[in-house]
N, CA, C and O atoms as a CHARMM CRD file, in Angstrom:
* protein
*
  260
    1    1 UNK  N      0.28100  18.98400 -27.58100 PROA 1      0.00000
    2    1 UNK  CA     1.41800  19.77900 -27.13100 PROA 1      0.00000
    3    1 UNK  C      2.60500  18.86300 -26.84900 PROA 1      0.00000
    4    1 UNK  O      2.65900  17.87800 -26.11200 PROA 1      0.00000
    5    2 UNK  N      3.44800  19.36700 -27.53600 PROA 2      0.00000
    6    2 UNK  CA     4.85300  18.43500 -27.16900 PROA 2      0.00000
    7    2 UNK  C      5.60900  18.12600 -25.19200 PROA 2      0.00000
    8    2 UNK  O      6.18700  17.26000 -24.53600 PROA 2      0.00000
    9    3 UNK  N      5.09300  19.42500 -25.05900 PROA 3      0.00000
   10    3 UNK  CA     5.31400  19.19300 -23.57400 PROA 3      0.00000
   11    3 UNK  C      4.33900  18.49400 -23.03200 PROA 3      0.00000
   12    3 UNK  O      4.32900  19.09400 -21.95700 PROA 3      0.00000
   13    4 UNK  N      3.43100  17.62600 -22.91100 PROA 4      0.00000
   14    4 UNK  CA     2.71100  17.01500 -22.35700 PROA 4      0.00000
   15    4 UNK  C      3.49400  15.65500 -22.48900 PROA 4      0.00000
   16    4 UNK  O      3.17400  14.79500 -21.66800 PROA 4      0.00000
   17    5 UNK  N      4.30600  15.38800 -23.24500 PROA 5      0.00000
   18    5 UNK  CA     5.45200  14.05500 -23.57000 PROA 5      0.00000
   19    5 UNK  C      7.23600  14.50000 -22.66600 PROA 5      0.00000
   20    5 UNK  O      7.77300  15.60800 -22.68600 PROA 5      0.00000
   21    6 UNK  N      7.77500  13.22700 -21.96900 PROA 6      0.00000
   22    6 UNK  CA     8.67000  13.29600 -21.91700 PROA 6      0.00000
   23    6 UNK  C      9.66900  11.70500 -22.66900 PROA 6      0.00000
   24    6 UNK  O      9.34300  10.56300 -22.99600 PROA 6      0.00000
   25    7 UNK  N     11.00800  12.53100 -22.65900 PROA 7      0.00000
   26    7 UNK  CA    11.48800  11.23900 -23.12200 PROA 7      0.00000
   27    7 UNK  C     12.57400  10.92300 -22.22100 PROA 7      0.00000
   28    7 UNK  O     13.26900  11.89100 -21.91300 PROA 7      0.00000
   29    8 UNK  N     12.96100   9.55100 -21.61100 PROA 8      0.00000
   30    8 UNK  CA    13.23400   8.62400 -20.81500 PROA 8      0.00000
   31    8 UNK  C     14.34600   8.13100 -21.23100 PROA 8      0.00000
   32    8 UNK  O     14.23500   7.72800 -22.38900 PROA 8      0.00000
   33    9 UNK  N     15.60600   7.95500 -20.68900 PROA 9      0.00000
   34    9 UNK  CA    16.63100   7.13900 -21.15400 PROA 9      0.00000
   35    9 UNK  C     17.67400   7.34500 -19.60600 PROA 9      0.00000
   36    9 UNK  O     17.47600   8.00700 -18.58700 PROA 9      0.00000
   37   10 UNK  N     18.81500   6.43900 -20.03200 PROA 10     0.00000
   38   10 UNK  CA    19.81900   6.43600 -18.92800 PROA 10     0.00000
   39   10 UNK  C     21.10400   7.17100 -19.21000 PROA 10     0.00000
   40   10 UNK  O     21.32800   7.15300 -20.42000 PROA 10     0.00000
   41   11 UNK  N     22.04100   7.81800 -18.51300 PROA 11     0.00000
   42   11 UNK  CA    23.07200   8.37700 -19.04800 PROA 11     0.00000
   43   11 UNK  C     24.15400   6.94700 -18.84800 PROA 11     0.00000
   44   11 UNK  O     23.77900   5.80000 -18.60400 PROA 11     0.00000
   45   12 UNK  N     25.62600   7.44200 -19.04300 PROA 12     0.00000
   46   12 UNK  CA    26.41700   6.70200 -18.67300 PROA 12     0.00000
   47   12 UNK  C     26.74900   5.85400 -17.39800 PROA 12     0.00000
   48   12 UNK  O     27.08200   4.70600 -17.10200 PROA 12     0.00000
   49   13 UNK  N     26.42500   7.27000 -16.70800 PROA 13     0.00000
   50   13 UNK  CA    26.17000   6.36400 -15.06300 PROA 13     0.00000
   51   13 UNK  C     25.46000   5.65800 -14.08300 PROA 13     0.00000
   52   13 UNK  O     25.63100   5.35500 -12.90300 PROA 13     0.00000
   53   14 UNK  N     24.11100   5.39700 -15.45000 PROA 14     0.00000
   54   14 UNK  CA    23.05000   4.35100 -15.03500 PROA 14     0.00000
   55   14 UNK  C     21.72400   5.58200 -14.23900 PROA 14     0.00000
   56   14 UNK  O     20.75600   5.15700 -13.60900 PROA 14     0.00000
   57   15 UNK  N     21.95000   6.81100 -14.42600 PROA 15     0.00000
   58   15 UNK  CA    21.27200   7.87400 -13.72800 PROA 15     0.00000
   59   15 UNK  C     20.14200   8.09800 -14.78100 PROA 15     0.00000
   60   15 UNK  O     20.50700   8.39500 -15.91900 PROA 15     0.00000
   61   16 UNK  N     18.42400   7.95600 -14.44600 PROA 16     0.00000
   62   16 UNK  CA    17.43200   8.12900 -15.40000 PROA 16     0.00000
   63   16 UNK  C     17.42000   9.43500 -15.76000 PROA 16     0.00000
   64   16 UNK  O     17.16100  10.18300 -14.81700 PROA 16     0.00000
   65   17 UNK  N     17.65600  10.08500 -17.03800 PROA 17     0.00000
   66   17 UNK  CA    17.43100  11.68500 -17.48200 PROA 17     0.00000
   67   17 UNK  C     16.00100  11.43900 -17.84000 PROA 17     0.00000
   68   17 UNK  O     15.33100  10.46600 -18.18600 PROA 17     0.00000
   69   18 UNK  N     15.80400  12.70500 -17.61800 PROA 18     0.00000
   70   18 UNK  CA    13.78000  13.11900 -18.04300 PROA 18     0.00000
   71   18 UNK  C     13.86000  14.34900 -19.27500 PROA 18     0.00000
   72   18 UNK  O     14.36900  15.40200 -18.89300 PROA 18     0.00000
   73   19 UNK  N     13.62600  14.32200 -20.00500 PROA 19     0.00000
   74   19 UNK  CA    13.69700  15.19200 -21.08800 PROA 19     0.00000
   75   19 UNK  C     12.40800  16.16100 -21.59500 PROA 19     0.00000
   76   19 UNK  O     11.39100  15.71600 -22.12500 PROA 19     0.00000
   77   20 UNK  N     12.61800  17.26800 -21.37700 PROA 20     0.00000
   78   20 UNK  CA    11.20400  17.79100 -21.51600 PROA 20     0.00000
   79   20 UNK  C     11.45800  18.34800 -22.96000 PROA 20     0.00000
   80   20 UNK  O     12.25200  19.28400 -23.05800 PROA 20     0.00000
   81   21 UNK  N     10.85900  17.85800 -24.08700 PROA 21     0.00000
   82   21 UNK  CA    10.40800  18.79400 -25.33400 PROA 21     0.00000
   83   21 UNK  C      9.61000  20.06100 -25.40000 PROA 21     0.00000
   84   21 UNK  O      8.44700  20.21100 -25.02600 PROA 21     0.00000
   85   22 UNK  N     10.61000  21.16900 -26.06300 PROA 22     0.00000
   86   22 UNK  CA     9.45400  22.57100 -26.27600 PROA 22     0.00000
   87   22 UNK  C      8.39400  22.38400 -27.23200 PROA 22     0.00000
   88   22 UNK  O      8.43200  21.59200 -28.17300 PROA 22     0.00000
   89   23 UNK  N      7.20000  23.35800 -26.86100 PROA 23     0.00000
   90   23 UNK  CA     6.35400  23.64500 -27.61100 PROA 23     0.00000
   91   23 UNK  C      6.89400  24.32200 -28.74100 PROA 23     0.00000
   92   23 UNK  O      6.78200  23.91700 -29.89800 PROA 23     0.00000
   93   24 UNK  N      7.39000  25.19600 -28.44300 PROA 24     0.00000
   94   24 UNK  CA     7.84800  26.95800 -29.55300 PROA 24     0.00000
   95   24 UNK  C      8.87600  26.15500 -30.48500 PROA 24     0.00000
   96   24 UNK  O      9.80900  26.83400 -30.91500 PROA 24     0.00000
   97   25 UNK  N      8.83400  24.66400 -30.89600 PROA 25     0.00000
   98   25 UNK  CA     9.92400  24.18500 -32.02200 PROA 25     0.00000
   99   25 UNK  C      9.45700  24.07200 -33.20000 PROA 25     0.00000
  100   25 UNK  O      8.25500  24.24000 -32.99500 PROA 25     0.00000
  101   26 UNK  N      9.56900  23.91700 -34.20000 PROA 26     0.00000
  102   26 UNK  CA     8.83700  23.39100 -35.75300 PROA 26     0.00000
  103   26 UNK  C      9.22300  21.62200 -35.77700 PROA 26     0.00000
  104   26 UNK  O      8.85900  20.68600 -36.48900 PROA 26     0.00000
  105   27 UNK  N      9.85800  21.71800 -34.96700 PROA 27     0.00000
  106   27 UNK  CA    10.68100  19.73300 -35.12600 PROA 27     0.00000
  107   27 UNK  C      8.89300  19.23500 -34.31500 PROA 27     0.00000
  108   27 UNK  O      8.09700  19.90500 -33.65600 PROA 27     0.00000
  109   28 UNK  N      8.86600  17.71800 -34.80600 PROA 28     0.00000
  110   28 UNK  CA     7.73500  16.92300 -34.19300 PROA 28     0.00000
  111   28 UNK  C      8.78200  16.19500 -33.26700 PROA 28     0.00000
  112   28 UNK  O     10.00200  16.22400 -33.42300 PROA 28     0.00000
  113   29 UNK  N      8.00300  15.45300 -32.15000 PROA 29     0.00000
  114   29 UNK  CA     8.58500  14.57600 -31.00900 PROA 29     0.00000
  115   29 UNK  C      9.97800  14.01300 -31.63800 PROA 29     0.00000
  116   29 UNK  O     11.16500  14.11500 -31.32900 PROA 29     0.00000
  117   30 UNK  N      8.99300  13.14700 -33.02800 PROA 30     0.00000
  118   30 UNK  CA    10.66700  12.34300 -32.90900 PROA 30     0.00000
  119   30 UNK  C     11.76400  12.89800 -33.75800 PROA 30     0.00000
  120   30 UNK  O     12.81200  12.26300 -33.87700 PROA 30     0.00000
  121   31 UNK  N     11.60200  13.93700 -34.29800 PROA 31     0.00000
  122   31 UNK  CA    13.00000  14.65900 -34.69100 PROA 31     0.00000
  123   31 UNK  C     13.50500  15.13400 -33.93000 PROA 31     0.00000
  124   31 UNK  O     14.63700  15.54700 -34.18400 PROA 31     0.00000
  125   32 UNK  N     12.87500  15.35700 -32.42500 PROA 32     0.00000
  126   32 UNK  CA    13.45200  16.01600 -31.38700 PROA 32     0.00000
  127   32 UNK  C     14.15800  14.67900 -31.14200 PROA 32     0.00000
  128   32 UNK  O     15.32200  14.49600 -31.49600 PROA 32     0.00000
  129   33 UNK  N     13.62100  14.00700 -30.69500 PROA 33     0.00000
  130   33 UNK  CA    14.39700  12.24700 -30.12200 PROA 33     0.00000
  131   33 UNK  C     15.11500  11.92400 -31.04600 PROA 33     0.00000
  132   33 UNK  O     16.10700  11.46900 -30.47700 PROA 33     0.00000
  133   34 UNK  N     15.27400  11.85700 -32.09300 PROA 34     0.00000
  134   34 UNK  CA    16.72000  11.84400 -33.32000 PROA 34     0.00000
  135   34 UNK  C     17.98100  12.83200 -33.09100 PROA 34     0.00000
  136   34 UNK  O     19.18900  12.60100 -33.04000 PROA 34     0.00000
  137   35 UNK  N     17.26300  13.96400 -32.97800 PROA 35     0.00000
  138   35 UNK  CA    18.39200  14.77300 -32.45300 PROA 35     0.00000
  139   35 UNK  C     19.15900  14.66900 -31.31800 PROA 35     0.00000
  140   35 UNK  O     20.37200  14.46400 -31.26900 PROA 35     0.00000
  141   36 UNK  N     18.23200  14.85300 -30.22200 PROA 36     0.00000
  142   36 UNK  CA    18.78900  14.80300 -29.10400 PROA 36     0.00000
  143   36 UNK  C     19.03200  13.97900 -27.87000 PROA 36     0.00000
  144   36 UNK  O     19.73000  14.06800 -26.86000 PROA 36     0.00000
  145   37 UNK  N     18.02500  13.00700 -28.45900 PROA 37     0.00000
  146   37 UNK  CA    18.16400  11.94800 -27.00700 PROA 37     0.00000
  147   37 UNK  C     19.70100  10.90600 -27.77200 PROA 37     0.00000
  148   37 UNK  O     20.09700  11.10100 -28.92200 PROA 37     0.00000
  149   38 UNK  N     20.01500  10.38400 -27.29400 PROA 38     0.00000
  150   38 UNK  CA    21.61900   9.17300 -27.17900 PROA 38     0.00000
  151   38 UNK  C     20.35800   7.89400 -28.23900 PROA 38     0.00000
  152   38 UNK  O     19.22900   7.43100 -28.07600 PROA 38     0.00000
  153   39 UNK  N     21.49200   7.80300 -29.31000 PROA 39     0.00000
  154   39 UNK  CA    21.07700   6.56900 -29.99900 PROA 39     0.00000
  155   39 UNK  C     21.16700   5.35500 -29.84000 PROA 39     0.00000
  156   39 UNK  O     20.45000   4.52400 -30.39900 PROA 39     0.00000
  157   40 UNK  N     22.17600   5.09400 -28.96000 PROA 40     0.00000
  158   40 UNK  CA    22.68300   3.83600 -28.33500 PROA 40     0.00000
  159   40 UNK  C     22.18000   3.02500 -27.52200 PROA 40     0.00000
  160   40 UNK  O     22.35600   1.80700 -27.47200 PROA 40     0.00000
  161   41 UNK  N     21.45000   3.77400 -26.77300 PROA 41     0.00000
  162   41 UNK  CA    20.59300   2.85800 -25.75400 PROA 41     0.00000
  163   41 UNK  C     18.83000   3.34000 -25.76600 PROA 41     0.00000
  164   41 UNK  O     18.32100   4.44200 -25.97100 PROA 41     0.00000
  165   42 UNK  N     18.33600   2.28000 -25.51900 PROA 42     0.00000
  166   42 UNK  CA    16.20700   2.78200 -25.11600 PROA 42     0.00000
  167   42 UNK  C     16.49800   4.40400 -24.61300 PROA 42     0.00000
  168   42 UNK  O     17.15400   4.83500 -23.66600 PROA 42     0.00000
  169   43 UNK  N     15.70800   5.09800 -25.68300 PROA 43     0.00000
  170   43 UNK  CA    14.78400   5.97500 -25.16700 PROA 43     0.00000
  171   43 UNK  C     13.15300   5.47900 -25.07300 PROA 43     0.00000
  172   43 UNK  O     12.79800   4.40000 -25.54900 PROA 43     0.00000
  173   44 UNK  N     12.43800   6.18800 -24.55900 PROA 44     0.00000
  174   44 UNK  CA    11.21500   5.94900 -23.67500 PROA 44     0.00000
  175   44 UNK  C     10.25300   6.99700 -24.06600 PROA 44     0.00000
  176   44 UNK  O     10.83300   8.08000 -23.97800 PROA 44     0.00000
  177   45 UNK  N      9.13600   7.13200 -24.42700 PROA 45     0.00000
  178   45 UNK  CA     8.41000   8.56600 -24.76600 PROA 45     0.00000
  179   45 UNK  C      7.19700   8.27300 -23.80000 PROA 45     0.00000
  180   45 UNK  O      6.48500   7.30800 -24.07800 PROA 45     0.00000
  181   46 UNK  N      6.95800   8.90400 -22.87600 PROA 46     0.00000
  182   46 UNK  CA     5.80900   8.93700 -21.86900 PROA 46     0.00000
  183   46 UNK  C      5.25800   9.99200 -21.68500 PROA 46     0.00000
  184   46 UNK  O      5.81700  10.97000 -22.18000 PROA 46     0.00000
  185   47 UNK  N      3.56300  10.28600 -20.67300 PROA 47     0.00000
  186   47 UNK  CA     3.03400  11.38500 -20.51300 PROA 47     0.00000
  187   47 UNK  C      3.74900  11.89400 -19.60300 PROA 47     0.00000
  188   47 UNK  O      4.58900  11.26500 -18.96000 PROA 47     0.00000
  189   48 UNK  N      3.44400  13.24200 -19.44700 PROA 48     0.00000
  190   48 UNK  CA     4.00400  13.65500 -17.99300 PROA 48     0.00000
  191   48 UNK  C      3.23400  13.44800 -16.57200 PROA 48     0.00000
  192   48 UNK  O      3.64200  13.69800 -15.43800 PROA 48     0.00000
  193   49 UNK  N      2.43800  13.10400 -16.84700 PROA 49     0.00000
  194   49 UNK  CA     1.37900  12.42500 -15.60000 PROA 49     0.00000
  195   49 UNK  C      2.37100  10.87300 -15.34200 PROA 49     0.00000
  196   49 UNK  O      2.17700  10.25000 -14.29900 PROA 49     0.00000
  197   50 UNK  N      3.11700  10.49700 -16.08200 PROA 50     0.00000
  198   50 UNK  CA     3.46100   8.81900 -15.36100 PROA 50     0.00000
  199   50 UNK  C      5.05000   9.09200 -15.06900 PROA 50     0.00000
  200   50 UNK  O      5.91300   8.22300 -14.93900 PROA 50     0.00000
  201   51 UNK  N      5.27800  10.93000 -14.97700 PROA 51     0.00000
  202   51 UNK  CA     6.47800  11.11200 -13.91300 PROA 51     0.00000
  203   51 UNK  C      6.05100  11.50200 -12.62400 PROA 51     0.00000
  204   51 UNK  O      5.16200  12.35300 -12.57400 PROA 51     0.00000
  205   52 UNK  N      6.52900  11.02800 -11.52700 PROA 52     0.00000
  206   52 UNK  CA     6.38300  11.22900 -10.16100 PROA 52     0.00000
  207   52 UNK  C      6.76200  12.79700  -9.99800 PROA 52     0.00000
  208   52 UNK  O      7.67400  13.43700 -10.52100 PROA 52     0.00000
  209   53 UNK  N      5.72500  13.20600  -9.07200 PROA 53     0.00000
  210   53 UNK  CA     5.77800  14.83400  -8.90800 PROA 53     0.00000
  211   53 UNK  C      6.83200  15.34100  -7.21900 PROA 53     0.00000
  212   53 UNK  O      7.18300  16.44400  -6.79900 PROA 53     0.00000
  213   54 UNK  N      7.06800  13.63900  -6.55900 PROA 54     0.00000
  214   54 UNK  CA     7.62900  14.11200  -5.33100 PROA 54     0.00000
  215   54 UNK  C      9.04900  13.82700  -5.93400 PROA 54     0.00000
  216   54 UNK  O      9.22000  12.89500  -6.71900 PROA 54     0.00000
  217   55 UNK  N     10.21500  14.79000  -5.48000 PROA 55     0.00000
  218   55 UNK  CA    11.36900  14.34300  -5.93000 PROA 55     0.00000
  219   55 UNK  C     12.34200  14.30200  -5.25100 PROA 55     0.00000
  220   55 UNK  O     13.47200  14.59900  -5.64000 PROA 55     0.00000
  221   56 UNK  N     11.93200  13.79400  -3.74500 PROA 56     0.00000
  222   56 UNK  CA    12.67800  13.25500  -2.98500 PROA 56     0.00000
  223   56 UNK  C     13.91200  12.55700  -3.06300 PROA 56     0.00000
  224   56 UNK  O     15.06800  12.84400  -2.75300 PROA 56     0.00000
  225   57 UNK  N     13.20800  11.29000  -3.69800 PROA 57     0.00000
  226   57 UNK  CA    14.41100  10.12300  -3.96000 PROA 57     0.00000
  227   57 UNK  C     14.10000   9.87900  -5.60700 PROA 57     0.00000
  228   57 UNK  O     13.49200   8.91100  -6.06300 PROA 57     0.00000
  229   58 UNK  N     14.80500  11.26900  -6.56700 PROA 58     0.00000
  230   58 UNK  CA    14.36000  11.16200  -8.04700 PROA 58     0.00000
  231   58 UNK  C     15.92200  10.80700  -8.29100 PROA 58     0.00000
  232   58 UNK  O     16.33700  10.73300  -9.44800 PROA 58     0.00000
  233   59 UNK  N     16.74000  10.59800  -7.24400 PROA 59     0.00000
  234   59 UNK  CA    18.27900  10.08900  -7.77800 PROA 59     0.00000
  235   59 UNK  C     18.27800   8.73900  -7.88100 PROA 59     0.00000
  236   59 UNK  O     19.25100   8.20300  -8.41100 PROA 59     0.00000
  237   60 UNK  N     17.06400   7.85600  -7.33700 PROA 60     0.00000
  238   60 UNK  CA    16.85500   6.52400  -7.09900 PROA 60     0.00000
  239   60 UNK  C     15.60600   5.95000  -8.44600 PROA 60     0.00000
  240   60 UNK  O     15.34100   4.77600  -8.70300 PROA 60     0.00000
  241   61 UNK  N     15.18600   6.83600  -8.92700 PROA 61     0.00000
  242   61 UNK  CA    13.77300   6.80100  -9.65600 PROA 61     0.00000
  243   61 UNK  C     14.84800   5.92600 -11.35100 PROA 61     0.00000
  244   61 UNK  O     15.89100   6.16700 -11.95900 PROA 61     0.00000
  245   62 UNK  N     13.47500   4.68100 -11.43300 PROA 62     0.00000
  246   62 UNK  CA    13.68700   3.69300 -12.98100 PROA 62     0.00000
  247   62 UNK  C     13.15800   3.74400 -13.55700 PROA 62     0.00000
  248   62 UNK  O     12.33500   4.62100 -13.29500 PROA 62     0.00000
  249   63 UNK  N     12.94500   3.15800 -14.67000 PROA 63     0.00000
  250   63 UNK  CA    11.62800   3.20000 -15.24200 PROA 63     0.00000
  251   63 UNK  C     12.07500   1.46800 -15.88800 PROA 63     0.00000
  252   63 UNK  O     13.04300   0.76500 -15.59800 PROA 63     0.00000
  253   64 UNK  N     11.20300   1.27300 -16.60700 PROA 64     0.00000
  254   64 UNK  CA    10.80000  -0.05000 -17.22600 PROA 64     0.00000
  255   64 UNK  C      9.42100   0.00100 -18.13500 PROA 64     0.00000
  256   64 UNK  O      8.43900   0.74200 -18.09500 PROA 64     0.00000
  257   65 UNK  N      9.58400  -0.49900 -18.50900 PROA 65     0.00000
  258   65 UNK  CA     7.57200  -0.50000 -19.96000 PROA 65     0.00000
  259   65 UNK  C      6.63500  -1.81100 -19.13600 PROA 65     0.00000
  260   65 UNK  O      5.52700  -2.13900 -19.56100 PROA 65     0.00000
Protein backbone atom coordinates (compact mmCIF):
# COMPACT_ATOMS: atom_id res chain seq x y z
CA UNK A 1 0.00 0.00 0.00
CA UNK A 2 1.33 3.31 -0.94
CA UNK A 3 0.19 4.81 2.25
CA UNK A 4 2.23 2.77 4.41
CA UNK A 5 5.30 5.11 2.73
CA UNK A 6 5.87 8.70 3.40
CA UNK A 7 8.04 11.09 1.61
CA UNK A 8 10.39 13.54 3.53
CA UNK A 9 11.90 16.73 2.33
CA UNK A 10 12.36 20.46 3.54
CA UNK A 11 10.43 23.46 2.24
CA UNK A 12 12.05 26.82 1.75
CA UNK A 13 12.00 27.68 5.28
CA UNK A 14 14.01 24.79 6.46
CA UNK A 15 10.37 23.37 7.88
CA UNK A 16 10.30 19.19 7.44
CA UNK A 17 6.99 18.44 5.10
CA UNK A 18 5.63 14.75 5.53
CA UNK A 19 3.89 13.68 2.46
CA UNK A 20 1.36 11.09 2.55
CA UNK A 21 0.77 9.14 -0.93
CA UNK A 22 -2.88 7.82 -1.92
CA UNK A 23 -3.80 4.43 -2.35
CA UNK A 24 -6.89 5.15 -4.98
CA UNK A 25 -3.87 6.48 -7.67
CA UNK A 26 -2.67 4.34 -10.79
CA UNK A 27 0.89 6.41 -10.38
CA UNK A 28 3.59 3.98 -8.32
CA UNK A 29 5.58 5.83 -5.32
CA UNK A 30 8.00 7.32 -7.52
CA UNK A 31 5.89 8.93 -10.16
CA UNK A 32 4.18 10.31 -7.30
CA UNK A 33 7.79 11.72 -6.01
CA UNK A 34 8.53 12.98 -9.70
CA UNK A 35 5.52 14.74 -9.69
CA UNK A 36 5.13 16.12 -6.64
CA UNK A 37 7.75 16.26 -4.17
CA UNK A 38 10.52 19.59 -5.10
CA UNK A 39 13.41 18.31 -7.34
CA UNK A 40 15.95 20.44 -5.97
CA UNK A 41 16.65 19.26 -2.79
CA UNK A 42 16.66 15.28 -0.85
CA UNK A 43 13.49 13.80 -0.79
CA UNK A 44 13.36 10.85 1.71
CA UNK A 45 10.88 7.76 1.26
CA UNK A 46 10.21 6.14 4.76
CA UNK A 47 7.63 3.82 6.63
CA UNK A 48 5.10 5.43 8.50
CA UNK A 49 6.07 3.69 11.69
CA UNK A 50 9.63 5.87 11.65
CA UNK A 51 7.19 9.11 11.87
CA UNK A 52 6.67 10.14 15.44
CA UNK A 53 2.95 9.82 16.44
CA UNK A 54 3.28 12.69 19.34
CA UNK A 55 3.11 16.06 17.61
CA UNK A 56 3.87 18.24 20.12
CA UNK A 57 7.09 19.70 18.99
CA UNK A 58 6.49 18.38 15.03
CA UNK A 59 7.53 22.24 14.20
CA UNK A 60 11.00 21.21 15.64
CA UNK A 61 11.00 17.49 14.12
CA UNK A 62 14.45 16.51 11.32
CA UNK A 63 15.19 13.88 9.85
CA UNK A 64 18.63 12.60 8.56
CA UNK A 65 19.38 8.72 6.99
Amino acid sequence: MKSDKRFLYTDDEGRLIIMIPADKTPLTLDEIKDQYCPKDRPVYTVDKEQIPTDRSFRNAWTYSE
